[in-house]
FIFIGU-45920 format. One record per residue (C-alpha): residue in three letters; chain; x, y, z. Coordinates in Angstrom, 3 decimals. Each point is the difference from the previous one (the first is absolute). Layout:
BEGIN
r,c,px,py,pz
ALA,A,X,Y,Z;
...
***
This chain:
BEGIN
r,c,px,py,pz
UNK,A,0.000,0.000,0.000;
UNK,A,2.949,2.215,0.781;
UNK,A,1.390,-0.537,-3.628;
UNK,A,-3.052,0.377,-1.211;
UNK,A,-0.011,3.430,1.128;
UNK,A,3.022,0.778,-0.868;
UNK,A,1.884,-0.171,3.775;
UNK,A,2.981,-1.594,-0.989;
UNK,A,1.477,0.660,3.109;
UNK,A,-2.198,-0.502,2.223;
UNK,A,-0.921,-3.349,-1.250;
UNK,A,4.189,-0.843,0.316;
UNK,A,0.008,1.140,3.166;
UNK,A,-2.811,-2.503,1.000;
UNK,A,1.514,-2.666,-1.374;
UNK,A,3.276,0.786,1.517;
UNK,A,-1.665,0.288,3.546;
UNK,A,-2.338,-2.960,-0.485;
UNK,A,3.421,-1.830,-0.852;
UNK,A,1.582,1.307,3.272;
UNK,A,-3.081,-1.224,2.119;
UNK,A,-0.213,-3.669,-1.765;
UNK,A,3.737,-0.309,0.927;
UNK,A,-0.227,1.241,3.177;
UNK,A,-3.086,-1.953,1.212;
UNK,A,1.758,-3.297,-1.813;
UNK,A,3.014,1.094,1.808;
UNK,A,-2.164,-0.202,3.485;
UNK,A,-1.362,-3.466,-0.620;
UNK,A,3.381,-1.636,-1.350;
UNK,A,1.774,1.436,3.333;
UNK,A,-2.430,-1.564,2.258;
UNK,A,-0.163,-3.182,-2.307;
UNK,A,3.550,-0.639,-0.126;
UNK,A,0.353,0.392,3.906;
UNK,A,-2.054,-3.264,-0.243;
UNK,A,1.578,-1.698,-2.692;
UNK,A,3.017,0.572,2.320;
UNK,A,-0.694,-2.494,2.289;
UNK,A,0.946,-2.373,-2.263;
UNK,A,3.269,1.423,-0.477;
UNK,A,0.394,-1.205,3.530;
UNK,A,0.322,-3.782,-1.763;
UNK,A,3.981,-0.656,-0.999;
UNK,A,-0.010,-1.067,-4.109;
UNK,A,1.314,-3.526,0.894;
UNK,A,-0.199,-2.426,3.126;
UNK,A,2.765,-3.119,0.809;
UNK,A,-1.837,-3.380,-0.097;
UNK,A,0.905,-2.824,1.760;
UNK,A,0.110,-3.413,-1.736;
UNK,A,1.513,-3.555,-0.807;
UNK,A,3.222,1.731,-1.452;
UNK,A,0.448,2.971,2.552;
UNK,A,-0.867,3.082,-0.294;
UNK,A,-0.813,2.460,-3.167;
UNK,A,-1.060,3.410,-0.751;
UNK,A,-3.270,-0.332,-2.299;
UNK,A,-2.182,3.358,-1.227;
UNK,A,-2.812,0.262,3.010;
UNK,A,-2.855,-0.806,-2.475;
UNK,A,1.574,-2.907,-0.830;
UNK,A,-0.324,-0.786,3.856;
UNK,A,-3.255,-2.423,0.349;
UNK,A,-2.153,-1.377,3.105;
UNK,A,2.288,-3.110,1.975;
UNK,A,3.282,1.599,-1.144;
UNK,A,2.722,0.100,3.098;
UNK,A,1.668,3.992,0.439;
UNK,A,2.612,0.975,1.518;
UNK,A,0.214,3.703,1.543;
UNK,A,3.467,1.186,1.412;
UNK,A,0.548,1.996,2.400;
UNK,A,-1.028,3.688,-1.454;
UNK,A,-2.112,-0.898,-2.637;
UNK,A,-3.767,0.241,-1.158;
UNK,A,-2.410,-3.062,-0.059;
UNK,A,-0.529,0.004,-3.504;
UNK,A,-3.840,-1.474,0.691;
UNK,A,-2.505,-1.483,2.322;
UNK,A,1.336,-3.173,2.264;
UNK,A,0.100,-2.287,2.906;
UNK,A,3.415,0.267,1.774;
UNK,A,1.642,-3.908,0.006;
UNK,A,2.884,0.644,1.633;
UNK,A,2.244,3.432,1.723;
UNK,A,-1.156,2.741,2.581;
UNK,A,0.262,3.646,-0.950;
UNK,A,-1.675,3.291,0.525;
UNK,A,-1.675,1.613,-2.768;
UNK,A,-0.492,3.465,-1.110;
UNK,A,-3.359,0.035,-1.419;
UNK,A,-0.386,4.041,0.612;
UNK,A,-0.309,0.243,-3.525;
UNK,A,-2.943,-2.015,-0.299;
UNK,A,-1.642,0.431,3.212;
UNK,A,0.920,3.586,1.141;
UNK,A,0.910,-2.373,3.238;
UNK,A,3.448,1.684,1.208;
UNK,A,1.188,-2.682,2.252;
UNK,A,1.513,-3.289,-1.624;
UNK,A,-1.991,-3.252,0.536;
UNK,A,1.641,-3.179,0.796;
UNK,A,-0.658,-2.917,-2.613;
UNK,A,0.919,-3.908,0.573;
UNK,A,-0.985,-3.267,-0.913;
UNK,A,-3.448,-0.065,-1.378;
UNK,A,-0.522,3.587,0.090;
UNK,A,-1.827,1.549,-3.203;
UNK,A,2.312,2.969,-1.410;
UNK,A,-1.207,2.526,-2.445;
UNK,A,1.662,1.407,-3.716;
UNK,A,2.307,2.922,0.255;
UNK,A,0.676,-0.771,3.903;
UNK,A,3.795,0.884,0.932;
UNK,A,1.918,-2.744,1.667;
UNK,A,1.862,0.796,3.134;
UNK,A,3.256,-2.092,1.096;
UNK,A,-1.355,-3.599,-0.313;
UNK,A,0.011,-1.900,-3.563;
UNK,A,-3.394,-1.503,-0.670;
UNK,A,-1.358,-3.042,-2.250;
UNK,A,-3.511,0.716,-1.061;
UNK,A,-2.536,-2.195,-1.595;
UNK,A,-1.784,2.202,-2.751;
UNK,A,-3.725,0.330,0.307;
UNK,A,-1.245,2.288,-2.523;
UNK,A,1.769,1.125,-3.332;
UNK,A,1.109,3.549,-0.456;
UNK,A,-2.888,0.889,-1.933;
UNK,A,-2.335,-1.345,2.937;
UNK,A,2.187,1.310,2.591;
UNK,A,-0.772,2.295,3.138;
UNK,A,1.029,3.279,-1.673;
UNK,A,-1.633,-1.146,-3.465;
UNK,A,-3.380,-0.502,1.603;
UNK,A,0.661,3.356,1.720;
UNK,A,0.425,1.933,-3.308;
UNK,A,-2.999,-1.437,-1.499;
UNK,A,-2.251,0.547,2.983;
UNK,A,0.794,3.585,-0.233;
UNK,A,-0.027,0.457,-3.609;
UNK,A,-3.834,-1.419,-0.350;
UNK,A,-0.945,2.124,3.430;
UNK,A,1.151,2.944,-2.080;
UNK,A,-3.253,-0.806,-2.277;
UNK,A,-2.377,-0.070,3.291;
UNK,A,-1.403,3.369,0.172;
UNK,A,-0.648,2.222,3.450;
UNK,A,-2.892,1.821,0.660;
UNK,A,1.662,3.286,-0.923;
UNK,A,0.832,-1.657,-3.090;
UNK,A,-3.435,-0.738,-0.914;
UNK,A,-1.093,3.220,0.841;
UNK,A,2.603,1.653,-2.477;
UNK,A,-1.114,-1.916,-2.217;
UNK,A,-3.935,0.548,0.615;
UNK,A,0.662,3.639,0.063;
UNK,A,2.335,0.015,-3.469;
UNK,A,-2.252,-2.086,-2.210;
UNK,A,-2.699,2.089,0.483;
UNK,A,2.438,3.019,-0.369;
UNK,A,0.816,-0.543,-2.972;
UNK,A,-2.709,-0.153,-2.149;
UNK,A,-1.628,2.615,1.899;
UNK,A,3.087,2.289,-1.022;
UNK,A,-0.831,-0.688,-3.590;
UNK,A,-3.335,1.400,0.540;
UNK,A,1.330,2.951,1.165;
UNK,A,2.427,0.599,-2.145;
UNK,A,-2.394,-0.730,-2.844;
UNK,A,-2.350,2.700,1.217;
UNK,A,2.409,2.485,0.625;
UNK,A,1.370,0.232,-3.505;
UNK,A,-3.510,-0.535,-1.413;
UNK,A,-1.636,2.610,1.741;
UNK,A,2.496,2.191,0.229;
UNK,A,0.196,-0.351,-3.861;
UNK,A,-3.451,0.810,-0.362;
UNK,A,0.873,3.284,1.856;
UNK,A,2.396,0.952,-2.397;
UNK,A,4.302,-0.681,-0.357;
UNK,A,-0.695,-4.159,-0.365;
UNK,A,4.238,0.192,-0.768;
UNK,A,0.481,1.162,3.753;
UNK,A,-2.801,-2.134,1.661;
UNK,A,0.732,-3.100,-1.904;
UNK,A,4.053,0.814,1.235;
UNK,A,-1.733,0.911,3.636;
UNK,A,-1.783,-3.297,0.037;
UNK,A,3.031,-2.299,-1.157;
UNK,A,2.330,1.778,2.991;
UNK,A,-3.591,-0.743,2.344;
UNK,A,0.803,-3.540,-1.382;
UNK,A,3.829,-0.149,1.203;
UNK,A,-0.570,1.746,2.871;
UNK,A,-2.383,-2.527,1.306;
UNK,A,1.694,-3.235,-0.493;
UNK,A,-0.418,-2.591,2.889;
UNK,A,4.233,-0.941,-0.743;
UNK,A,0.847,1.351,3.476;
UNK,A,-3.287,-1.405,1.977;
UNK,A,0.243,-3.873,-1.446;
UNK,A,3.551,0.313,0.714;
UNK,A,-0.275,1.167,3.673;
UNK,A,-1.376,-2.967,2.075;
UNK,A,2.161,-2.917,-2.398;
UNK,A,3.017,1.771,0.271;
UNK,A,-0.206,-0.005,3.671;
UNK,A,-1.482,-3.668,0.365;
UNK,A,3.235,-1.217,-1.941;
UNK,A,2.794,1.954,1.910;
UNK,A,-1.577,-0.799,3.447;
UNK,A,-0.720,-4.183,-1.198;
UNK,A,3.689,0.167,-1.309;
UNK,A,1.492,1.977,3.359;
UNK,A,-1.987,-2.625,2.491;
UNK,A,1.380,-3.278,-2.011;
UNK,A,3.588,1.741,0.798;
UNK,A,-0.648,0.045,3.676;
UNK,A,-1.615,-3.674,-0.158;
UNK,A,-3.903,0.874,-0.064;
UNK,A,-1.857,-1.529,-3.547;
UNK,A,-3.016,1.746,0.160;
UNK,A,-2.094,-1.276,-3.059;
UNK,A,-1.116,2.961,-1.571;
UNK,A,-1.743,3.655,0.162;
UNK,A,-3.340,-1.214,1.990;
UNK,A,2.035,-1.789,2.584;
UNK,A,2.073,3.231,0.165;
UNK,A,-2.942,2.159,0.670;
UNK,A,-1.280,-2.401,2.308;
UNK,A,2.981,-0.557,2.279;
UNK,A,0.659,3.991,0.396;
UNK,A,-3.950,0.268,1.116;
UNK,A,0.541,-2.781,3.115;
UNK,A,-1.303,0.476,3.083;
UNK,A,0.254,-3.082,1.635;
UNK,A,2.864,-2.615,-0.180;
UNK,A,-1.281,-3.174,1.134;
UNK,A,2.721,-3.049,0.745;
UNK,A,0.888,-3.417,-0.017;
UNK,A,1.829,-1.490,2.959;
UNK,A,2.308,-3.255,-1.306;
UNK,A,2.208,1.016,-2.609;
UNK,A,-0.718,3.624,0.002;
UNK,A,0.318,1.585,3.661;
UNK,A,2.636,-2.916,0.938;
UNK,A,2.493,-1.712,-1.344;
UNK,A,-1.868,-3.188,-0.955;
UNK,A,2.967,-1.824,1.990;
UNK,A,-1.196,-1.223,3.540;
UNK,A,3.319,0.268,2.550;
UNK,A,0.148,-0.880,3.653;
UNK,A,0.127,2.940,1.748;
UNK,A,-0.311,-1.708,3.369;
UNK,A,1.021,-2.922,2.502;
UNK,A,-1.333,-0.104,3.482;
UNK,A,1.350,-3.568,1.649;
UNK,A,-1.689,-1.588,2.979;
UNK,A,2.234,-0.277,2.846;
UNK,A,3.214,-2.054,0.110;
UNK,A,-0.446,0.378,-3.862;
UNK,A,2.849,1.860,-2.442;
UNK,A,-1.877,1.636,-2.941;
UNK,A,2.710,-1.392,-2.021;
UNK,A,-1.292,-3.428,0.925;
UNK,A,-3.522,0.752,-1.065;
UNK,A,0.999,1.133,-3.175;
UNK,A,2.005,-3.026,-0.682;
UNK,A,-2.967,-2.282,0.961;
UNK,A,-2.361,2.027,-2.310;
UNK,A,2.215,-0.043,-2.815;
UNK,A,0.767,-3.655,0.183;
UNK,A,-3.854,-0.250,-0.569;
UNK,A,-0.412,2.548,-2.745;
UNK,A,3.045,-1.346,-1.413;
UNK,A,-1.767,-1.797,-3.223;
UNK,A,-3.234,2.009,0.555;
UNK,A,-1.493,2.238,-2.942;
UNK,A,-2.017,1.995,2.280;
UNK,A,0.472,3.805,0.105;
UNK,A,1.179,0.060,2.885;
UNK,A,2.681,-2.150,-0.022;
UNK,A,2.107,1.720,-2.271;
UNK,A,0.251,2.807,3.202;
UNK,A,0.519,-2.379,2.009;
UNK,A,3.333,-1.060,-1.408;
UNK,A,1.098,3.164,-0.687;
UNK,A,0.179,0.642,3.676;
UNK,A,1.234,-3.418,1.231;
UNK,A,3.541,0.168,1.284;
UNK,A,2.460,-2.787,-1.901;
UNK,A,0.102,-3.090,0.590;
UNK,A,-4.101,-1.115,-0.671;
UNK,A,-0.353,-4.098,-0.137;
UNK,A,-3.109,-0.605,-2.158;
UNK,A,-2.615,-1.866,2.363;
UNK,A,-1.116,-3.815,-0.534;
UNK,A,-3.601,-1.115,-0.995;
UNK,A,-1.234,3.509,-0.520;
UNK,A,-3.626,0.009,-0.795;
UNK,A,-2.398,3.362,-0.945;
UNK,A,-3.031,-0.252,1.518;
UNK,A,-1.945,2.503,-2.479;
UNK,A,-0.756,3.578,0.967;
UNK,A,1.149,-1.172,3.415;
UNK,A,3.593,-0.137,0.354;
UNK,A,3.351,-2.819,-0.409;
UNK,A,0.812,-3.096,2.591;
UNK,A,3.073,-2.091,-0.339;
UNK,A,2.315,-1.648,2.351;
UNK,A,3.847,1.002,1.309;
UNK,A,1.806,-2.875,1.797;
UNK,A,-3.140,-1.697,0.247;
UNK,A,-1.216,3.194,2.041;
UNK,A,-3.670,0.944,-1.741;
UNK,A,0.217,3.854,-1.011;
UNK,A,-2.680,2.159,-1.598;
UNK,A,-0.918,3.288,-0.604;
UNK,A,-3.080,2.049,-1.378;
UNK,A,-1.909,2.879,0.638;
UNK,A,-2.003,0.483,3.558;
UNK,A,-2.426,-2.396,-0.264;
UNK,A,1.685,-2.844,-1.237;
UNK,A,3.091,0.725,2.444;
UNK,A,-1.231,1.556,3.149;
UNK,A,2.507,2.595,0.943;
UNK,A,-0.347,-0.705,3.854;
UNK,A,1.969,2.342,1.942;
UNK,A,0.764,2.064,-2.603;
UNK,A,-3.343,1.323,-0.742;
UNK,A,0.263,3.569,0.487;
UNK,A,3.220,0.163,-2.104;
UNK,A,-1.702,-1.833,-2.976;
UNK,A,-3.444,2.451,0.416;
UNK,A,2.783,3.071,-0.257;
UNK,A,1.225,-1.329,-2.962;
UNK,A,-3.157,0.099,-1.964;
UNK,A,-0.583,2.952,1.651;
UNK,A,3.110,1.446,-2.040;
UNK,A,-1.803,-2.142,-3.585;
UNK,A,2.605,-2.671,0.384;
UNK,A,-1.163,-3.875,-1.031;
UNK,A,0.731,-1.931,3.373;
UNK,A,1.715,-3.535,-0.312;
UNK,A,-0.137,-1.981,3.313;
UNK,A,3.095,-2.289,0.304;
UNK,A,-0.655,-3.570,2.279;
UNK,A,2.618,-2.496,0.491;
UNK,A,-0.804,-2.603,2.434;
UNK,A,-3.112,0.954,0.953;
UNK,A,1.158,3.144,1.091;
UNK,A,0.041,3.304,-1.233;
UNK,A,3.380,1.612,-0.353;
UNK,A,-0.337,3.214,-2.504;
UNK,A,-2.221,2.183,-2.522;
UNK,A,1.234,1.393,-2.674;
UNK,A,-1.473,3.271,-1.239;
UNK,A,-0.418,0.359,-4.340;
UNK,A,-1.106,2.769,-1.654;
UNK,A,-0.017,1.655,-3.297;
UNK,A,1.665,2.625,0.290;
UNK,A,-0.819,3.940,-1.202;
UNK,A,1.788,1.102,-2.888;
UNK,A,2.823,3.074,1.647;
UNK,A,-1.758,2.213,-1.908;
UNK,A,-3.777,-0.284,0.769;
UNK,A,-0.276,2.738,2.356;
UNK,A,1.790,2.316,-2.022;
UNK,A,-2.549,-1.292,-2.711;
UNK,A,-2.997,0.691,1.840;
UNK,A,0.608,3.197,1.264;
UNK,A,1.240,1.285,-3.401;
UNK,A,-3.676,-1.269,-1.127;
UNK,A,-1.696,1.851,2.991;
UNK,A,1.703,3.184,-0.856;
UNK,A,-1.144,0.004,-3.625;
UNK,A,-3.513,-0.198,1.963;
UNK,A,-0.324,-3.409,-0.984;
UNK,A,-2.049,-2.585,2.253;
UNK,A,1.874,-3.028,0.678;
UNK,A,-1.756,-3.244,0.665;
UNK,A,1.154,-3.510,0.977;
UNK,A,-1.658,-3.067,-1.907;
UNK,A,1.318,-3.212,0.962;
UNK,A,-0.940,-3.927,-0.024;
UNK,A,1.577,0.207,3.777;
UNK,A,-0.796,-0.468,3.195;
UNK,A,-1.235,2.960,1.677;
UNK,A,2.227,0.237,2.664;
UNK,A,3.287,-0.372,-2.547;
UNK,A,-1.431,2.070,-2.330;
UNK,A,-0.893,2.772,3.020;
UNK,A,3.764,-0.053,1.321;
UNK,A,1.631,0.406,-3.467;
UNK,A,-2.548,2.668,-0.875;
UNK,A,1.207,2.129,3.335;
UNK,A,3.347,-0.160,-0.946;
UNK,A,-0.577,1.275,-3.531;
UNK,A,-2.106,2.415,1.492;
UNK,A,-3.508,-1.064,-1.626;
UNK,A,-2.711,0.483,1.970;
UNK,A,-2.376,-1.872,-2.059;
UNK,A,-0.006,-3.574,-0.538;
UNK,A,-2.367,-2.619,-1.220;
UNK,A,1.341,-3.828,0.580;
UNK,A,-1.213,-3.373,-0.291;
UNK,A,-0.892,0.562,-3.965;
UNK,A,-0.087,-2.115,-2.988;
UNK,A,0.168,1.233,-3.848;
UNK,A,-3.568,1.169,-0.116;
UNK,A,0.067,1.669,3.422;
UNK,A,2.806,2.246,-1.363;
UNK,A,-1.730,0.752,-3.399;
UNK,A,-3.132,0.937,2.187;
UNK,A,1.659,2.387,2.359;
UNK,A,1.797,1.674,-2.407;
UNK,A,-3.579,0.759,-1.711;
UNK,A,-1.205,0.857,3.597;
UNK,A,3.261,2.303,0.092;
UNK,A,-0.413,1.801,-3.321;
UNK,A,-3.077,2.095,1.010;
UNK,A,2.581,1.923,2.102;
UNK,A,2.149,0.933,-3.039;
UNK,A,1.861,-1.408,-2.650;
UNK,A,1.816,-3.280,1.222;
UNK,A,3.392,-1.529,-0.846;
UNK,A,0.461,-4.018,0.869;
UNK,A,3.248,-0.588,0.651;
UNK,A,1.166,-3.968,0.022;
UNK,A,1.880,-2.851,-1.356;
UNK,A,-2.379,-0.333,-3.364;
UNK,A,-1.028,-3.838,0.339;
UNK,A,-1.945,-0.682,3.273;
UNK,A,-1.100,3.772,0.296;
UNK,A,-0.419,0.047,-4.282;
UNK,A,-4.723,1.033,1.423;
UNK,A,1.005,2.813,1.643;
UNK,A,2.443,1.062,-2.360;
UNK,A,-2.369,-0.278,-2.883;
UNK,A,-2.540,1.805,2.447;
UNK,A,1.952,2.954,0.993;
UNK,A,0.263,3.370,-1.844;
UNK,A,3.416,-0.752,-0.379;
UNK,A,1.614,-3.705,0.530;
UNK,A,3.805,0.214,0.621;
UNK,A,1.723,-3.259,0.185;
UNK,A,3.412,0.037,2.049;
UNK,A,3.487,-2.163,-1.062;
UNK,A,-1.427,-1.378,-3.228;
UNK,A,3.396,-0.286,-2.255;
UNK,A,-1.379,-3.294,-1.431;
UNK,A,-3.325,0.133,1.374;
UNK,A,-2.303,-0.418,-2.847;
UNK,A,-2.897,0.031,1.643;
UNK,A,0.210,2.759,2.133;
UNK,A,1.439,2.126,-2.543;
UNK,A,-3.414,-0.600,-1.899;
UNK,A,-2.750,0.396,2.972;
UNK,A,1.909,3.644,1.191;
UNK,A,-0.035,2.918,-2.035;
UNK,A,3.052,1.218,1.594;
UNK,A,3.184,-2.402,1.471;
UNK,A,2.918,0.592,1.881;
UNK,A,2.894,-2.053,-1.152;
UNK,A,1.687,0.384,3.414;
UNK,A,-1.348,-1.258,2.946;
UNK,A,0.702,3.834,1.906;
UNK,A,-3.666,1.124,1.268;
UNK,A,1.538,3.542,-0.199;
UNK,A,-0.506,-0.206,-3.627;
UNK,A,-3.830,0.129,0.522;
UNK,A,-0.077,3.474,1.544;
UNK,A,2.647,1.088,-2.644;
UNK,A,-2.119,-1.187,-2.636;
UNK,A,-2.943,1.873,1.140;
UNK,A,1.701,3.293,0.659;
UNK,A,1.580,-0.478,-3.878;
UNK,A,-3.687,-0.586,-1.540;
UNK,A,-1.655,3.170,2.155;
UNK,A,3.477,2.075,-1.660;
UNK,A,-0.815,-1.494,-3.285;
UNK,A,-3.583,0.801,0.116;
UNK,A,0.437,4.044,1.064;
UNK,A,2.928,-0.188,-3.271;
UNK,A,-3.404,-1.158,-1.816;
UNK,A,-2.113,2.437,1.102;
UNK,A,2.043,2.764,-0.702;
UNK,A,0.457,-1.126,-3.225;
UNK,A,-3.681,-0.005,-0.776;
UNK,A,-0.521,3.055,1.662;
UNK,A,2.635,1.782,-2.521;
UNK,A,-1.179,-1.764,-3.088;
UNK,A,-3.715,1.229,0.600;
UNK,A,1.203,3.326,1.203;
UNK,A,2.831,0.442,-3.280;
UNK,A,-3.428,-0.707,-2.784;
UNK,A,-2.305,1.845,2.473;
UNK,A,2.154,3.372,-0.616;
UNK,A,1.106,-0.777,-3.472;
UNK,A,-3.010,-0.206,-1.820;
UNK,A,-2.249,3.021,1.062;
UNK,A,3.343,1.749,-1.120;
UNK,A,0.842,-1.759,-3.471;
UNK,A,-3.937,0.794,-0.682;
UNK,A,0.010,3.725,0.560;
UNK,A,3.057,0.157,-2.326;
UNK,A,2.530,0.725,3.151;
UNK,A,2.513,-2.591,-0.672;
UNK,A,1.133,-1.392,-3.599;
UNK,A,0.614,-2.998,-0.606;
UNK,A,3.684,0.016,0.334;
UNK,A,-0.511,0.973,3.884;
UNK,A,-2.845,-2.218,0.657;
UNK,A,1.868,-3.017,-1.108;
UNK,A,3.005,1.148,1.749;
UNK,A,-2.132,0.569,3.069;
UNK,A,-1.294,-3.621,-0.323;
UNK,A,2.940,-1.995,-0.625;
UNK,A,2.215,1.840,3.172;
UNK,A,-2.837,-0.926,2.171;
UNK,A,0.139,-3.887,-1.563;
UNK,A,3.800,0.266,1.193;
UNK,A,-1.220,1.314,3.313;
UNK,A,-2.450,-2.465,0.582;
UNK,A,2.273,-3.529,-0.704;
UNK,A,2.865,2.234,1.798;
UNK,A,-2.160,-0.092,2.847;
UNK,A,-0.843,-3.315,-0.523;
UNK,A,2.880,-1.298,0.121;
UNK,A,0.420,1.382,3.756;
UNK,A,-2.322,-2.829,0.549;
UNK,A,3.138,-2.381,-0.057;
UNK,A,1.327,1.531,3.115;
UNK,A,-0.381,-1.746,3.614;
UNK,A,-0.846,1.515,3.270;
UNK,A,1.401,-1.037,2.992;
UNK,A,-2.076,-1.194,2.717;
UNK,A,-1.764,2.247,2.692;
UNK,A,2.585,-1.178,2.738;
UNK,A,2.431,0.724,-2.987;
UNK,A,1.379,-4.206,-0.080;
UNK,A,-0.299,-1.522,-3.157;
UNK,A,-0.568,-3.115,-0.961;
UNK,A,2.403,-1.972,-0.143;
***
């Protein structure tokens, strides 16, 4: 139209400044994209596999499922495995945002793109590089990028209309202002009307944002799966969660030993250790930890189901079990103050006589408390929902500084409650994605914790922490309430930017050089700005997580 009328200029300049806007706004995306995509730079080119004839260097996607690695000292895992053989530490910071090394050994899963500490490792492979932790990442991310927020629908509601409804206008001005005489400078008038009122800056301003946020949270360990789960997560108002798994460690430890008299606790660890010694119960695992050297496995041990062990030392009968099926005697009170602190009691009997309890509990992660008063800060609720008993779950709750707790549920209770909870605000579930997958489908926002190789839960949450740091919760709610302001700023300057322009491009005030120059700085200031949606913000009691 600007040829047409002979504005050769003008109609270079708007190319030249439409150019400069494309770029920049493919510019934006790329950036954020390719801070994804980076994650698999974290995976080394080639991997050493172990076989009949020794060891050789093969290209990693020539590594399959079965094949033997090795992993010196200093090196990246170059996929998912099962160690076979070593001890080390790993740095999985990169992956996890975790900053403190985890220790790996014999049958321990290890992730792609993990940094091995001082010990050489063999690995058993378990997923191809393709199909590897850090692949599945990328993807999940990629397609959440196509999942639009409800600021992104509303750009969009508000542009389609927009731009036929421009049209109109623009169509009327140069028609009836050509019936009114000088159709050359309405017909102009109406074309700059036209320019001045494209929706460039307003589709871009909620996307732009959506991307550099999704991309900045994957960085710091957070997948959240899309624009809606964005939105959702920044507008939380109560964080309801899991006990097992999420508030503790998910690794019982003795924390106790109270001996009857005469007794060394020493001596009652031995004697429940010897039992436990071939057990598969939960508890036994804690139970060896803790047992000083030297453990003798028991004779004739026999589980009597949901009860407890018997078995025989020297021909001496021993047994133990929870109160009930070992009565702890004289040591009543000190078994009633350990539940009282929500640790599992084990009664241990040899000879008819009781000579110890020992005290197991799961354990709070260190930084729950930190966790949930990060959360109560943001003016978040926090909730306790747990399978527990109520007197467990009410002493771990106290210590993380919950004051509400619901215990003694099953699947459905939790999917309920979390209904119940959502008429106080929007609700975020947050749990271990398989037994709690109800209530994370029922919540406003599902966030599954740890899941590096957790299909399922990565699929029932709309947001999941790799790392298993609850800190990462409140981090990733502050980041989505930053991202959302970024949003509405942006859609507060695109509406503003056509609201001014076209009342002026109509009465003739600016040409159509100035309009379009007007419109394509304030496309650079909108994906400027939303780029700022990338940034983090530290916590309220300013510690990070980790």
């Amino acid at each position: 139209g600007a040829v047409l009328l002979g504005e050769i200029p003008e109609a270079a300049t708007l190319a030249f400044l439409f150019s400069i806007s494309e770029g920049l706004e493919a510019y934006a995306m790329a950036r954020t994209s390719h801070e994804l995509r980076a994650l698999l730079d974290l995976v080394p080119p080639t991997a050493t596999v172990l076989g009949d004839g020794g060891e050789r260097t093969v290209p990693i996607d020539q590594v399959d499922v079965g094949d033997r690695l090795v992993v010196r000292p200093g090196e990246r895992v170059a996929t998912d495995g099962v160690v076979r053989a070593g001890r080390t530490s790993l740095d999985v910071s990169a992956i996890t945002g975790e900053s403190i090394p985890v220790e790996a050994g014999p049958g321990d899963a290890v992730y792609a793109g993990s940094i091995n500490g001082s010990g050489a490792l063999e690995i058993d492979v378990t997923a191809r590089a393709g199909d590897n932790s850090l692949a599945r990442i990328v993807r999940i991310v990629e397609e959440a990028k196509e999942r639009k927020g409800e600021g992104e629908r509303l750009a969009d509601r508000i542009a389609r209309p927009l731009v036929p409804g421009i049209i109109v206008v623009a169509l009327a001005v140069g028609v009836i202002g050509s019936l009114l005489g000088e159709p050359e400078v309405w017909i102009s008038r109406a074309l700059v009307v036209l320019v001045a009122a494209a929706p460039c800056a307003f589709a871009l301003s909620v996307p732009v944002s959506v991307v550099a946020a999704i991309g900045s949270a994957s960085r710091s360990g957070v997948l959240v799966k899309g624009g809606a789960a964005l939105e959702a997560l920044a507008a939380i108002r109560v964080v309801a969660l899991d006990k097992t798994g999420t508030l503790t460690q998910n690794e019982p430890r003795v924390i106790r030993v109270v001996p009857a008299a005469g007794v060394e606790a020493d001596d009652v660890l031995r004697t429940a250790a010897g039992l436990e010694a071939r057990s598969e119960h939960p508890l036994a695992r804690a139970i060896l930890v803790a047992a000083p050297p030297g453990v003798v496995p028991i004779d004739d041990v026999e589980a009597v189901p949901g009860r407890g062990l018997v078995g025989r030392l020297g021909g001496i009968a021993v047994r133990l079990g929870r109160p009930g099926f070992v009565e702890p005697g004289p040591l009543t009170p000190g078994a009633e103050e350990l539940e009282a602190a929500g640790a599992t009691v084990v009664v241990v009997e040899r000879d008819g006589l009781t000579i110890g309890l020992v005290g197991v509990r799961d354990e709070l992660r260190p930084e729950a408390a930190d966790a949930v008063l990060a959360l109560r800060r943001l003016g978040a609720e926090v909730v306790m929902l747990t399978g527990d008993n109520p007197r467990t779950a009410a002493s771990l709750a106290a210590e993380a500084g919950i004051a509400r707790v619901h215990a003694g549920l099953l699947p459905e209770d939790k999917a309920r409650l979390v209904g119940d909870l959502r008429r106080e605000g929007s609700v975020a579930m947050v749990g271990d994605g398989i037994n709690d997958a109800p209530a994370l489908a029922t919540a406003d926002v599902g966030i599954a914790m740890g899941v590096l190789g957790t299909d399922v839960a990565i699929e029932t949450a709309d947001v999941a922490l790799m790392g298993d740091d609850l800190r990462h919760v409140p981090q990733a709610i502050l980041h989505a309430r930053r991202a959302r302001t970024v949003m509405r700023q942006n859609l507060v300057l695109s509406g503003a930017i056509i609201a001014i322009l076209v009342p002026l491009a109509a009465g003739g005030v600016l040409g159509l050089a100035a309009v379009v120059a007007a419109h394509e700085i304030a496309e650079v200031l909108v994906i400027g700005n939303g780029l700022r949606a990338r940034r983090t913000t530290p916590l309220p009691d300013g510690a990070a997580a980790g």
